[in-house]
C-alpha positions, -999 to 999 in steps of 0.1 A, spaced: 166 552 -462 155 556 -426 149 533 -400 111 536 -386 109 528 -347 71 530 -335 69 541 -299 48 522 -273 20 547 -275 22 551 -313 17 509 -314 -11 511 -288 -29 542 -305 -34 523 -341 -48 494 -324 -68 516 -306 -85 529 -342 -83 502 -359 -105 480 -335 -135 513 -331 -135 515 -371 -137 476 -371 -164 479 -344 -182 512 -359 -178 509 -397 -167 472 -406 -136 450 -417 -134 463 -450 -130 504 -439 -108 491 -407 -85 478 -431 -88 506 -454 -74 529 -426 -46 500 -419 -35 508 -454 -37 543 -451 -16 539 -423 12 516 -438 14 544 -472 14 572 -444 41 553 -428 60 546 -462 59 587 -473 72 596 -435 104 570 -441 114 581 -476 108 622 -470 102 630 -434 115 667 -444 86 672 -459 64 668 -432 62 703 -415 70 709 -380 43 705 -361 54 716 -327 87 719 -303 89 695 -270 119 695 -248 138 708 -281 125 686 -303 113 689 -336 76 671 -341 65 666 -374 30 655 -385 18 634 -419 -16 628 -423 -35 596 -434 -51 599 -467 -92 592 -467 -92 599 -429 -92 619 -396 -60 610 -386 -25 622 -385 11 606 -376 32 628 -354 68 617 -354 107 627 -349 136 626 -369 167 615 -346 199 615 -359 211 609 -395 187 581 -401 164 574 -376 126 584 -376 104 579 -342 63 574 -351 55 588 -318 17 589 -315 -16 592 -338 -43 609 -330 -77 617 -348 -81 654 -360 -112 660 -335 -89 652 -307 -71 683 -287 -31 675 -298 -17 710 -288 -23 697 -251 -23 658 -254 11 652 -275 31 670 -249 16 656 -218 20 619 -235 51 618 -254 78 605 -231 114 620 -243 
């Protein structure tokens, strides 16, 4: 089993959603995606190797897991033997090819 640390921006980014799809659609679907989220979450920590890479920062491997029922995908790192990094989320509509190297802080 691997141990999940979520990065400051990861953290800040799920609030971030959480709070427009409480704001835009109601409780009940902000807490829909918060579940999404958490089973997301649970996938990456059993079987990160079968998340594809996603892309290649300062020689490091990003993969990316989406979130079942919406937009959204997890973009995390394996380090080590056991350790997976939850870097950042961001919706699909958003431009990641230029905003996950410019934020990610490695």
């Amino acid at each position: 089993m691997y141990t999940i640390i979520k990065s400051a921006l990861y953290k800040r980014q799920f609030l971030e959603f959480v709070r427009d799809y409480k704001t835009r659609a109601g409780k009940q679907v902000a807490h829909n995606f918060a579940n999404g989220v958490e089973h997301s979450t649970n996938f990456i920590g059993n079987t990160p190797q079968a998340c594809g890479v996603y892309i290649k920062i300062r020689g490091l491997e990003f993969r990316k897991w989406g979130v079942k029922g919406f937009p959204h995908s997890i973009f995390f790192r394996i380090e080590g033997d056991n350790t997976i990094i939850l870097e950042a989320m961001y919706a699909h509509r958003m431009n990641t090819g230029k905003r996950l190297p410019s934020e990610i802080k490695v």
